[in-house]
N, C-alpha and C positions, 0 to 999 in steps of 0.2 A: 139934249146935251150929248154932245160926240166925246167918244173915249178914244186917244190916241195912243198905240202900243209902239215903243221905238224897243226893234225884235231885230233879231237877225237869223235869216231863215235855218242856220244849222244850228242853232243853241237852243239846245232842250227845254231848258227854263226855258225860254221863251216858245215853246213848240206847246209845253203845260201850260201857258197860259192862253195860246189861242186856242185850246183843246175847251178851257173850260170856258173861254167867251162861246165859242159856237155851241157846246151843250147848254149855255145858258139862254141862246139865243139873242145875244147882245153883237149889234153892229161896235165895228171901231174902224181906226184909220193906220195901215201900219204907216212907221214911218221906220223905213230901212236903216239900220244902224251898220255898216260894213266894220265886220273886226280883223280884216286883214289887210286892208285897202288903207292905203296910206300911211301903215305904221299901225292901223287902227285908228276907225273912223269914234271910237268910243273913247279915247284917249283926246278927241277936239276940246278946244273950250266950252263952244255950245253943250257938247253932251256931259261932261265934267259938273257943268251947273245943275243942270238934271239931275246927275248921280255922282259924285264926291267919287264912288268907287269904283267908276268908268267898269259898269259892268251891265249887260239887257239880261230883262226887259227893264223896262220900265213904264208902266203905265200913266197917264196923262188922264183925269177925269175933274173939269171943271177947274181948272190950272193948277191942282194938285198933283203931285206925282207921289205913286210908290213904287218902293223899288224892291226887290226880293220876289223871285216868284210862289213862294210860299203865304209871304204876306198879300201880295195881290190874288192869290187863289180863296183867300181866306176873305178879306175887303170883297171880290166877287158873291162869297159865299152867303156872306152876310147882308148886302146891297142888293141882291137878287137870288131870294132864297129858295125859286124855285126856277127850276128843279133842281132837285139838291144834287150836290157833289159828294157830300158825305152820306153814310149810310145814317138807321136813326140809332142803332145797338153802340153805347159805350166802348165796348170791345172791340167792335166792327170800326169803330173811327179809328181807334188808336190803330189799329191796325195798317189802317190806311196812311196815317199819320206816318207809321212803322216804314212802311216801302216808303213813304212820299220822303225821308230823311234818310234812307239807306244810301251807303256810297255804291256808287257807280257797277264795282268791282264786284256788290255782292247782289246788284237789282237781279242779272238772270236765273238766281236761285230762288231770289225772292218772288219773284214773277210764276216762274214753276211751282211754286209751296201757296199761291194764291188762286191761283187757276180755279181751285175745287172750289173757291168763293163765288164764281163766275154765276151760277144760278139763281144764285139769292137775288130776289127783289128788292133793292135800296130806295127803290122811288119812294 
């Protein structure tokens, strides 16, 4: 079964999800979604059908799609549980959970304040 990611190579959300196919070791197939080309190549018909909210990624797995990269990192998480993404400590998820939802503006502090997490073993 091939999983198709329609990604556009500078949107983050889509950067976190081919972050966590390759730590999962999950082949896919991008399929280029240009969001400046055209007016926005995510604003087509074809990808509207896809996504209502003409927004990447969006994952393609068995002619389902999901959309949100939150949710598709979670559906990865669950569909192929190893190796984990999440750590096994309550705490240590939400944590993660904490950054993975923080806005933009506050991630390089949040990033600096995680750092000292760096050593822990989550495998």
């Amino acid at each position: 079964m091939t999983i198709h990611l329609y990604s556009y190579f500078r949107s983050s959300a889509s950067y976190r999800v081919r972050i966590a196919l390759h730590l999962k070791g999950q082949s896919y197939d991008t399929v280029p979604v240009h969001l400046l080309n055209n007016g926005g190549e995510q604003y087509a018909p074809a990808f509207s059908a896809l996504n209502p909210q003409s927004l990447v990624p969006v994952m393609e797995e068995e002619g389902r799609h999901i959309t949100q990269s939150l949710a598709i990192l979670e559906y990865l998480e669950e569909r192929f549980p190893t190796p984990a993404l999440l750590p096994p400590g309550l705490l240590d998820r939400a944590h993660v959970r904490e950054i993975s939802l923080a806005p933009a503006t506050s991630i390089r502090s949040t990033i600096c304040a995680c750092c000292a997490c760096s050593s822990r073993s989550w495998a």
